[in-house]
C-alpha positions as CSV (number, residue, x, y, z in Angstrom):
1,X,75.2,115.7,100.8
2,X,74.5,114.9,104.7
3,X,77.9,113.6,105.8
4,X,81.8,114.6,106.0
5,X,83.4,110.9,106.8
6,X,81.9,107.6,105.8
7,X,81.1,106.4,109.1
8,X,78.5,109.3,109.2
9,X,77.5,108.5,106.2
10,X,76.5,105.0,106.5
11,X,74.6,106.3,109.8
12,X,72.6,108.3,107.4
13,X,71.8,105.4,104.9
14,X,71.4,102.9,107.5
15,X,68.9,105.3,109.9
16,X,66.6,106.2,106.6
17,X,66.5,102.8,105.1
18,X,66.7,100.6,108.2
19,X,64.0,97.9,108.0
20,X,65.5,97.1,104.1
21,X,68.1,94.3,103.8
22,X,71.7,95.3,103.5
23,X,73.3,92.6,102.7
24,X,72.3,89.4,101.3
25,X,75.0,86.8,103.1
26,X,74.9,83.4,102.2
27,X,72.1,80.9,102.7
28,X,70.6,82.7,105.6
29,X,67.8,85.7,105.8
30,X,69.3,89.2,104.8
31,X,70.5,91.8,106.6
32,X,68.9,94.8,107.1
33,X,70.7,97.9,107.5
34,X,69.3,98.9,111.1
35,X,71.2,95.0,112.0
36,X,74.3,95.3,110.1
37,X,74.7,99.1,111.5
38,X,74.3,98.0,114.8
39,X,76.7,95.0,114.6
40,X,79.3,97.5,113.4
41,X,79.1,99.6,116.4
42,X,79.3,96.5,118.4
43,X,82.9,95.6,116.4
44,X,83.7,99.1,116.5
45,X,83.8,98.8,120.8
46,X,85.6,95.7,120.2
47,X,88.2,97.6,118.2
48,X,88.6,100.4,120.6
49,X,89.0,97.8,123.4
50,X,92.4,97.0,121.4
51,X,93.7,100.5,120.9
52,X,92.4,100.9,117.4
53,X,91.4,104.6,116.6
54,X,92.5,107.5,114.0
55,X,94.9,106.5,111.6
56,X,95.7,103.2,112.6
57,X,95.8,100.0,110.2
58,X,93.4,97.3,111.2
59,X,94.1,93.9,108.9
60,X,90.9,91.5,107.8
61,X,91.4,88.0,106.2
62,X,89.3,88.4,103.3
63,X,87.0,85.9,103.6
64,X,83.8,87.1,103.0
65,X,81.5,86.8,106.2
66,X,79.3,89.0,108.0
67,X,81.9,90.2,110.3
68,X,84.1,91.1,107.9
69,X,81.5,93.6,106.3
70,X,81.1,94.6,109.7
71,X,84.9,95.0,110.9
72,X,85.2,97.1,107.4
73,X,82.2,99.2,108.7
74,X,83.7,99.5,111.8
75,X,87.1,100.8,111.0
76,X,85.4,103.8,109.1
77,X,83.5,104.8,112.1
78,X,87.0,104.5,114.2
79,X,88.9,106.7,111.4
80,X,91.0,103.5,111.2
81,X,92.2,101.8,107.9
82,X,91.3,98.7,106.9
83,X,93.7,96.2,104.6
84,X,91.7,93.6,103.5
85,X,94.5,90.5,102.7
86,X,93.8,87.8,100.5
87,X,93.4,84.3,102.4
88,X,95.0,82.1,99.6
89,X,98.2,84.8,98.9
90,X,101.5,83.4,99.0
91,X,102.8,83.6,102.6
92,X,105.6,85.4,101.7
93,X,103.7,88.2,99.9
94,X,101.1,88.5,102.8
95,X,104.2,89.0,105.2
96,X,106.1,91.5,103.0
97,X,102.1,93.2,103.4
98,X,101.9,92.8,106.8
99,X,105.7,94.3,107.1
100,X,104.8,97.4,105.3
101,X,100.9,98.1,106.6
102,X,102.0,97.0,110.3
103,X,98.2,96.7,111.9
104,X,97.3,97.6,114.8
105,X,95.1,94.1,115.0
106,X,94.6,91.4,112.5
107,X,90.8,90.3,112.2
108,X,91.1,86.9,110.7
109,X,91.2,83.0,111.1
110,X,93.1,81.1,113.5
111,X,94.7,79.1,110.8
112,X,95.4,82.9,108.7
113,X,97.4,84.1,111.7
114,X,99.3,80.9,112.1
115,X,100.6,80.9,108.5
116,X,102.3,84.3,109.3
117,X,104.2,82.6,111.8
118,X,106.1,84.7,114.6
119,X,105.9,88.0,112.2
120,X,102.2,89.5,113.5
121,X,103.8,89.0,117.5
122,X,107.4,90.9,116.0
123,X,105.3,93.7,115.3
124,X,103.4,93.5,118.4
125,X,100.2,92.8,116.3
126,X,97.1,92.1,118.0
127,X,95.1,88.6,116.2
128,X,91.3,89.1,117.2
129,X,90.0,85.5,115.7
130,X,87.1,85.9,113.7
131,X,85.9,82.3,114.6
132,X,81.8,83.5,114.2
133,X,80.8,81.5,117.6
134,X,83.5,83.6,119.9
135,X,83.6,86.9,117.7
136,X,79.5,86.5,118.0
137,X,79.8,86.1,122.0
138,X,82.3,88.8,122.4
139,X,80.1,91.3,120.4
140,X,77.2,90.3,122.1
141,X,78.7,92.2,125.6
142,X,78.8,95.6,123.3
143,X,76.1,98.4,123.1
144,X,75.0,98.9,119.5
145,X,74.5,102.7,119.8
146,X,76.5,105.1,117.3
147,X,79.9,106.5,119.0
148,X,80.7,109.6,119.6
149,X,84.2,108.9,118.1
150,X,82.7,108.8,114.4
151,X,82.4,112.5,114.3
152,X,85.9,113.1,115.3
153,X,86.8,111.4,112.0
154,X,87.7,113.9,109.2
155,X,88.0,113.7,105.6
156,X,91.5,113.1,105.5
157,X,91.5,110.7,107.2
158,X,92.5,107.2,105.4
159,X,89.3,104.9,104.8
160,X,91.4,101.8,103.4
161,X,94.6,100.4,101.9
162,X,94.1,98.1,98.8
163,X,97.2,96.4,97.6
164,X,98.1,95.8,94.0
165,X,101.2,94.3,92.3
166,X,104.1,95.7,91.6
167,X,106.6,95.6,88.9
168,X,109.5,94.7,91.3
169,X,107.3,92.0,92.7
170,X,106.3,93.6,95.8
171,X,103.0,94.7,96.6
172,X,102.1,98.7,96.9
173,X,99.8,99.3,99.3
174,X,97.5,102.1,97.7
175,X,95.9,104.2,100.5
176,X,92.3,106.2,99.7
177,X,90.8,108.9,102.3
178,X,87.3,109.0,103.2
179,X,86.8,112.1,101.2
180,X,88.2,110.6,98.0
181,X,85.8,107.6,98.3
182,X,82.7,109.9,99.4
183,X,83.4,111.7,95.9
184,X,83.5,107.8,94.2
185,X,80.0,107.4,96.1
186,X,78.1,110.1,94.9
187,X,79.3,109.8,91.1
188,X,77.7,106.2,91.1
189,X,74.6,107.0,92.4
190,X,74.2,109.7,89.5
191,X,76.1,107.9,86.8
192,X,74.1,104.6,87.2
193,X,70.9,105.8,89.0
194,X,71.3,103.8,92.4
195,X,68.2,103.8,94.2
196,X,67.0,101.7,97.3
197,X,65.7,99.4,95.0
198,X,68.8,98.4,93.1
199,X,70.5,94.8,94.4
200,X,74.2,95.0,93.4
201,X,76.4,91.8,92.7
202,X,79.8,91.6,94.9
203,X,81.6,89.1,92.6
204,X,84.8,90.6,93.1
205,X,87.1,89.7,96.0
206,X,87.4,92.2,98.9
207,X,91.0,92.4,98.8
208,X,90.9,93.6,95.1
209,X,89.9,97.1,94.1
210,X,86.4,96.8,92.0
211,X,84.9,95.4,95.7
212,X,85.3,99.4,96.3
213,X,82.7,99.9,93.8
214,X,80.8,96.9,95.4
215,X,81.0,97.6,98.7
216,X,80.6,101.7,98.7
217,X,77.6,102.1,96.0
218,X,75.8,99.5,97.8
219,X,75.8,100.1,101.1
220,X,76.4,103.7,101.5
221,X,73.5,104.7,99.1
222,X,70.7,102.0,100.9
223,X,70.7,99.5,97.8
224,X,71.1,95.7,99.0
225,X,74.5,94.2,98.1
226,X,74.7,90.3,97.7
227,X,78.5,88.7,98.3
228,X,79.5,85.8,96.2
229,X,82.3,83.3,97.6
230,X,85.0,82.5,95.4
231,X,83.5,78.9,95.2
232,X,80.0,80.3,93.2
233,X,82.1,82.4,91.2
234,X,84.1,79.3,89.8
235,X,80.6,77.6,89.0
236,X,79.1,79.3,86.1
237,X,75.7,77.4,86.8
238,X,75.8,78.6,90.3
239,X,76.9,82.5,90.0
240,X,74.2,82.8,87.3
241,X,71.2,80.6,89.2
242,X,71.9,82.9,92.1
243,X,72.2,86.2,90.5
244,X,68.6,85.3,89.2
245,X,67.4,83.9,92.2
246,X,68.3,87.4,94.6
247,X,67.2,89.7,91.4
248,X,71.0,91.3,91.5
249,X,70.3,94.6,89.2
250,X,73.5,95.7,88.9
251,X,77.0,93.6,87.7
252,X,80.6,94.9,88.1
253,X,83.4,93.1,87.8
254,X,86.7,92.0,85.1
255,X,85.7,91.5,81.4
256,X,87.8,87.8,82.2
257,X,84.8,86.4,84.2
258,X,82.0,87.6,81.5
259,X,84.2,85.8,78.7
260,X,84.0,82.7,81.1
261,X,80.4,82.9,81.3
262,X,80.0,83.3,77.4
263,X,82.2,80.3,76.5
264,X,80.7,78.5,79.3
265,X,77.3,79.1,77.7
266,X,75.8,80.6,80.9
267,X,75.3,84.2,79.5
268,X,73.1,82.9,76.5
269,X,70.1,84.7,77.5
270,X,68.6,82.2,79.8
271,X,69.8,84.0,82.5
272,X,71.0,87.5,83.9
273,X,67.7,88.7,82.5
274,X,67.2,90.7,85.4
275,X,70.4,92.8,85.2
276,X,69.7,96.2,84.4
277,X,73.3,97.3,83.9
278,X,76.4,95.3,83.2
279,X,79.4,97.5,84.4
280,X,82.7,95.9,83.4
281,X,86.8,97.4,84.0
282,X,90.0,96.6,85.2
283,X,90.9,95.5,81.4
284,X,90.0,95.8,78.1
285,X,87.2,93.9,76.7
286,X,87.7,93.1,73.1
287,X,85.1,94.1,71.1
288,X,84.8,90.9,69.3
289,X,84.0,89.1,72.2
290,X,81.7,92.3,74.1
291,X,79.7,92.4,70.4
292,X,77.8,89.3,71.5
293,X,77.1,89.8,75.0
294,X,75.6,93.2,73.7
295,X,73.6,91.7,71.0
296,X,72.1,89.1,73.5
297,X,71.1,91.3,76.4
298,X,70.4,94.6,74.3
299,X,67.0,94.8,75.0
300,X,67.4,94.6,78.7
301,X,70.3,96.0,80.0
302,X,72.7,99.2,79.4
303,X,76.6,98.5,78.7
304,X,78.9,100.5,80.7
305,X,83.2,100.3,80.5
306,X,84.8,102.0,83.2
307,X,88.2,102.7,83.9
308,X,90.1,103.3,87.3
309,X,93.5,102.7,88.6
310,X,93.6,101.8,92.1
311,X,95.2,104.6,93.2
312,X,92.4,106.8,92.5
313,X,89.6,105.3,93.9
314,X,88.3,102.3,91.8
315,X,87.1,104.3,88.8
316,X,87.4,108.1,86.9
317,X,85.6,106.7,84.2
318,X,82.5,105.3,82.5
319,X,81.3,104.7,79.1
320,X,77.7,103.9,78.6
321,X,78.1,101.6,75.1
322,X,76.2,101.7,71.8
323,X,76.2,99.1,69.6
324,X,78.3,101.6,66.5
325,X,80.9,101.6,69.6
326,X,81.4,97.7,68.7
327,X,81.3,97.9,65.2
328,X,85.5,97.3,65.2
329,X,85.9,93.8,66.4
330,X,89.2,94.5,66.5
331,X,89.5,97.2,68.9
332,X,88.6,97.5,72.5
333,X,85.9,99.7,73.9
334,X,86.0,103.4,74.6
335,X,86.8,104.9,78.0
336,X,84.4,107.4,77.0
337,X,84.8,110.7,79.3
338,X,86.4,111.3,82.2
339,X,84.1,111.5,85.2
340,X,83.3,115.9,86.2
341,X,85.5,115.1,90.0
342,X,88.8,114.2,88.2
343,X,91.1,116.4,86.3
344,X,93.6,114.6,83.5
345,X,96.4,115.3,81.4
346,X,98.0,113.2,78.1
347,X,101.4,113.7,78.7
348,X,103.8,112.7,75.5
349,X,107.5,111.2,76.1
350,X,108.4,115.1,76.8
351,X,106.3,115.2,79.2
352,X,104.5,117.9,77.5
353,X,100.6,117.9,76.7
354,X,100.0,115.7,73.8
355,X,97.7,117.2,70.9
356,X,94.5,115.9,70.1
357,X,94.6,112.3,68.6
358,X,98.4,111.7,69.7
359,X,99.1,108.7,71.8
360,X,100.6,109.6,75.8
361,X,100.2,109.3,79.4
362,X,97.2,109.4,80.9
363,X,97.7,111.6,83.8
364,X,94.7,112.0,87.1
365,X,94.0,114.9,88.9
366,X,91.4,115.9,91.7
367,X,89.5,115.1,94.8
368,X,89.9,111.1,94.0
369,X,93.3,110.8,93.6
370,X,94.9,109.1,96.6
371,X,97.3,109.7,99.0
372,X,100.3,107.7,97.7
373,X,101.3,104.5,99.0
374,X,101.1,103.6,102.5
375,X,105.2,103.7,104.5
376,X,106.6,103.6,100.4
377,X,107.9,107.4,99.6
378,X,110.1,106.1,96.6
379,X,107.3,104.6,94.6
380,X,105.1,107.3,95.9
381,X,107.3,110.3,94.9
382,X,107.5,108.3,91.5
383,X,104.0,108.3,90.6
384,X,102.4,110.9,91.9
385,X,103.9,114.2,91.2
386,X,103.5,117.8,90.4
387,X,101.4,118.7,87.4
388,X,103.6,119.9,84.9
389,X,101.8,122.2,83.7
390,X,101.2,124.3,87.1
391,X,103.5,126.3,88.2
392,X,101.3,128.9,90.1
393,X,100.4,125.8,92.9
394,X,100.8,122.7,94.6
395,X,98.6,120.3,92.5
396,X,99.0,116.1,93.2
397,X,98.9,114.2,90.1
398,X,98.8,110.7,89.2
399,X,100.9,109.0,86.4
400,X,98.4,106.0,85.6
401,X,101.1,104.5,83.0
402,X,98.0,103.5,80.6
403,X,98.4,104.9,76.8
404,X,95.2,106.4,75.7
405,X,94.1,109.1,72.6
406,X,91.4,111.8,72.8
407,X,89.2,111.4,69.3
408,X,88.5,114.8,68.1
409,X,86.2,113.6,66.5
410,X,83.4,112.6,69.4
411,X,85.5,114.1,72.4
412,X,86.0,110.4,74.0
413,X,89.2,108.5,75.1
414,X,90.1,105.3,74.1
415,X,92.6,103.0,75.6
416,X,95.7,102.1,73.7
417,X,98.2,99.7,76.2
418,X,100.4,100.2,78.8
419,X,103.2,102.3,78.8
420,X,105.6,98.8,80.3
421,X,103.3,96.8,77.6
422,X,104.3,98.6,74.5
423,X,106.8,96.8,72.1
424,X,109.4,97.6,69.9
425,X,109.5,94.9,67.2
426,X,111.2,95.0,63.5
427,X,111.4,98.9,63.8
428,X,107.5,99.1,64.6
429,X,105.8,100.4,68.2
430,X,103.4,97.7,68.6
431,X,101.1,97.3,71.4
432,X,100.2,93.6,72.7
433,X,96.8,94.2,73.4
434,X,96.0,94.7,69.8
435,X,97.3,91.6,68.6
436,X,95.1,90.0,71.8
437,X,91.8,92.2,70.0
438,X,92.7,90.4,67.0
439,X,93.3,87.1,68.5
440,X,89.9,87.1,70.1
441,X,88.3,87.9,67.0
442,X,88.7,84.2,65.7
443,X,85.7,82.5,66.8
444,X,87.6,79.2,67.7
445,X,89.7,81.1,70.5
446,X,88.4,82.3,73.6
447,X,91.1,83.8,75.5
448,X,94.3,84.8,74.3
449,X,97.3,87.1,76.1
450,X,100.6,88.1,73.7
451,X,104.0,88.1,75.1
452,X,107.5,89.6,73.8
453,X,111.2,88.2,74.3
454,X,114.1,89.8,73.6
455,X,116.1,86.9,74.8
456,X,119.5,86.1,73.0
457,X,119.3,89.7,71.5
458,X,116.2,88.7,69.5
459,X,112.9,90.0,69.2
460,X,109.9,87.5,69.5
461,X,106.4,87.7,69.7
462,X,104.6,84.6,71.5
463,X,100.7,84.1,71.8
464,X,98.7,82.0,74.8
465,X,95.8,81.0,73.3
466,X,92.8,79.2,74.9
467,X,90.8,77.0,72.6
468,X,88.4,73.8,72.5
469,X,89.9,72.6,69.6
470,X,93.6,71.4,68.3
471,X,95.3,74.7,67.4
472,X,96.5,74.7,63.9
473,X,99.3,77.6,64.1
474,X,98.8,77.9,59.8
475,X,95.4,77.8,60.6
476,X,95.5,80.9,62.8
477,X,98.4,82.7,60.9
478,X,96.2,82.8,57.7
479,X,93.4,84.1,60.1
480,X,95.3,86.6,62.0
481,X,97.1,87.7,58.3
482,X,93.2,89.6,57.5
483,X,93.1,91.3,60.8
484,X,96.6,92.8,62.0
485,X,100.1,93.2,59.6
486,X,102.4,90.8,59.1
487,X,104.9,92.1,61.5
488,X,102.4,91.9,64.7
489,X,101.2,88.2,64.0
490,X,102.9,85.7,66.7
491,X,106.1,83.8,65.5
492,X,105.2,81.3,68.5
493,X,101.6,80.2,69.5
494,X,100.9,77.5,73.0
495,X,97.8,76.2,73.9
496,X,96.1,76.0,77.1
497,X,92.6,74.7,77.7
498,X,92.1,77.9,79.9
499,X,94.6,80.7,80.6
500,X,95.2,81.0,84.6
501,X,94.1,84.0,86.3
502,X,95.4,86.3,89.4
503,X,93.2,86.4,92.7
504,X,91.3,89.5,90.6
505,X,90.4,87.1,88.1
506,X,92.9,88.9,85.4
507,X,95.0,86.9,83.2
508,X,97.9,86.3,85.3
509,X,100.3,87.4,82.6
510,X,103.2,87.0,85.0
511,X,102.7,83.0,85.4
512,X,102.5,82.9,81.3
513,X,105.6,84.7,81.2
514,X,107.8,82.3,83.8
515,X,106.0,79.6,81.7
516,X,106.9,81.0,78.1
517,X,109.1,83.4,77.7
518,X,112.5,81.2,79.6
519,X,111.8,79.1,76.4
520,X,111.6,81.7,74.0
521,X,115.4,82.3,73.5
């Protein structure tokens, strides 16, 4: 539209809409965008003081502060990378992180740094502290003006690297260019109408890949964006008193924090009232439990379910719900269609295009699909590849690993597991997350994840369930017998009063399995 690299981009936003509040920070007034642009180009100066320009990696603690947003800002403008890093990681992932990004600087807290121990001075990294009294008087000596350097910066260019886990246990560090997140910016304007007046909630943690959504829809298309700490987010009271209280218009984050809201009674209608859209991803949201979220906030807001690895910039995606898309309460949501800047493939076992209402691969293609992960060709090389089905050209494609089908029928996708979490059990393909749609169908159990062990030779299947009441395993075999066959129901059921979560707020199905499955055999 009016810009070829973010940092220009924001200029754009932030000179047309500069007297209206950016950011709504804490308990203090908001931030308008003339402010937080000029406090960018202040950290910006700062940066360059320390040798930070095109292409290198700048590290930020992700505690969410006003510097933060503005060290994030700032690296754009530079051409530089951020890596925003979880605060409460274990050590020994944040180093392995640290090890493979190698930044240029780390913006973060004295006590952050000091848990890396000698690692950040091995690698000759820089620690800027982002104590607000110092960082405030060191900013302070800068000019605010735009630099010239911002228009050096070119699509290519990499805007961030976002970390996610990996099946070996160590992180991959995902890396997305400015022109695949300018793409991401101007579908969710259209898609979902952003306008000025829209307030968008940031409930999702910077160093996890819906804040991309968050962070970029907000600020880059002059709508107000209002950060929650990790400490609101845990108080149902608090995250919905506020959400009220700032007018937030717009919700994204993991189906796993509405759930909590519903069984905690704080999405009963009372409040959220003033959400125009709820926007939900990063998992499936049985129907079962979406149904009555839908039928209590029909008449105000829209339903959307998006979908989005993190390798391809957040989401490809959206599906604006009706309520005949919830009339299986055993089945997830649609995807819907994917979004006009991606390309995609379903790709069978052969590796060959899979007809029309066939399980496969769902396979990404186009201007959002990122660069590969950062200093890691093996993984790289192994999931994004050559298109199969190209042979004139060079065409970079992205193996998501997520099973879905295209229904002739209405022309829409729908999710059917992971490739690594489809089963073979008693001679039948079975995928986990339909016995998990069926679980949460029993009104007595509000979250549930399946496992499988094939320990001693044997197959098992093991249910987590999360419920106020004793569990009666009868009780819930009878139950579970009118939903799903008799070869998918659970051998094994354990109780937990809730189910523990990852930093993203997902079900942190690795903890359940070191719990569980050692047991199983």
């Amino acid at each position: 539209m009016y810009s070829y690299n973010l940092g220009i981009r924001f200029q754009a936003t932030a000179s047309r809409h500069a007297d209206r509040p950016a950011l709504c920070i804490g308990d203090g007034p908001s931030v308008s965008y003339a402010e937080l642009n000029a406090l960018a180009n202040r950290m910006a100066r700062v940066l360059l003081s320390h040798g930070v320009g095109p292409t290198c990696v700048v590290a930020i603690s992700g505690t969410k502060s006003l510097h933060a947003f503005a060290a994030m800002l700032a690296c754009l403008k530079l051409g530089a990378a951020y890596c925003v890093l979880d605060p409460d990681s274990p050590v020994e992932r944040l180093r392995k992180i640290v090890s493979t990004c190698r930044p240029k600087l780390l913006v973060s807290e004295a006590d952050f740094a000091a848990s890396l121990g000698e690692l950040p001075v091995q690698l000759g990294v820089v620690h800027l502290d982002k104590n607000p009294d110092s960082l405030a008087a060191l900013l302070a000596r800068q000019t605010d003006t735009d630099l010239p350097e911002t228009f050096l910066v070119t699509g290519s260019c990499p805007a961030y690297i976002m970390y996610t886990s990996g099946s070996t246990g160590f992180p991959k560090g995902a890396v997305m260019t400015h022109a695949n997140v300018l793409n991401l910016i101007e579908w969710s304007r259209e898609t979902y109408s952003i306008t000025p007046e829209d307030i968008l909630t940031n409930v999702n943690p910077l160093y996890f890949d819906n804040s991309v959504f968050d962070f970029y829809s907000s600020l880059f298309n002059g709508a107000c964006l209002v950060p929650f700490t990790k400490e609101e987010v845990r108080d149902p009271k608090v995250l919905v008193e506020k959400i009220d209280r700032t007018r937030c218009s717009l919700w994204f984050s993991v189906p796993s924090l509405l759930i909590f809201l519903q069984t905690m009674k704080a999405a009963n209608g009372k409040y959220l009232r003033t959400i125009r859209r709820f926007v939900f991803g990063g998992e499936g949201y049985p129907n079962a439990k979406l149904k009555k979220l839908y039928d209590t906030y029909q008449d105000t807001s829209e339903f959307h379910n998006v979908y989005g690895p993190t390798e391809c910039t957040c989401i490809c995606s959206s599906c604006k719900l009706a309520a005949s898309d919830l009339d299986n309460p055993t089945g997830l949501p649609p995807l819907g269609h994917i979004a006009k800047n991606f390309g995609y493939l379903i790709l069978g076992d052969d590796s060959r295009v899979a007809p029309d209402g066939e399980i496969g691969e769902l396979c990404l293609l186009g201007p959002n699909v990122g660069k590969g992960y950062y200093n890691d060709p093996e993984r790289t090389a192994a999931s994004f590849v050559q298109n199969p089905c190209n042979d004139k050209f060079q065409e970079w494609m992205y193996k998501t690993g997520d099973l879905v089908r295209l229904n002739p029928a209405d022309g829409r996708l729908y999710i059917h597991g992971r490739k690594d979490n489809q089963i073979k059990h008693m001679g039948y393909r079975i995928e986990l997350e339909e016995i998990e749609a069926a679980l949460h169908c029993l009104p007595y159990v509000s979250e549930a994840a399946a496992l499988h062990s094939k320990a001693g030779g044997s197959s098992r299947i093991l249910a987590v369930v999360a419920t106020r009441q004793e569990l009666d395993p009868e009780q819930i075999r009878r139950d579970l017998k009118r939903i799903i066959p008799d070869y998918m129901i659970p051998a094994v059921f354990h109780q937990q009063s809730v189910l523990p979560k990852n930093p993203n707020g997902k079900v942190d199905r690795r903890a359940l399995a070191a719990a569980y499955l050692p047991a199983a055999g």
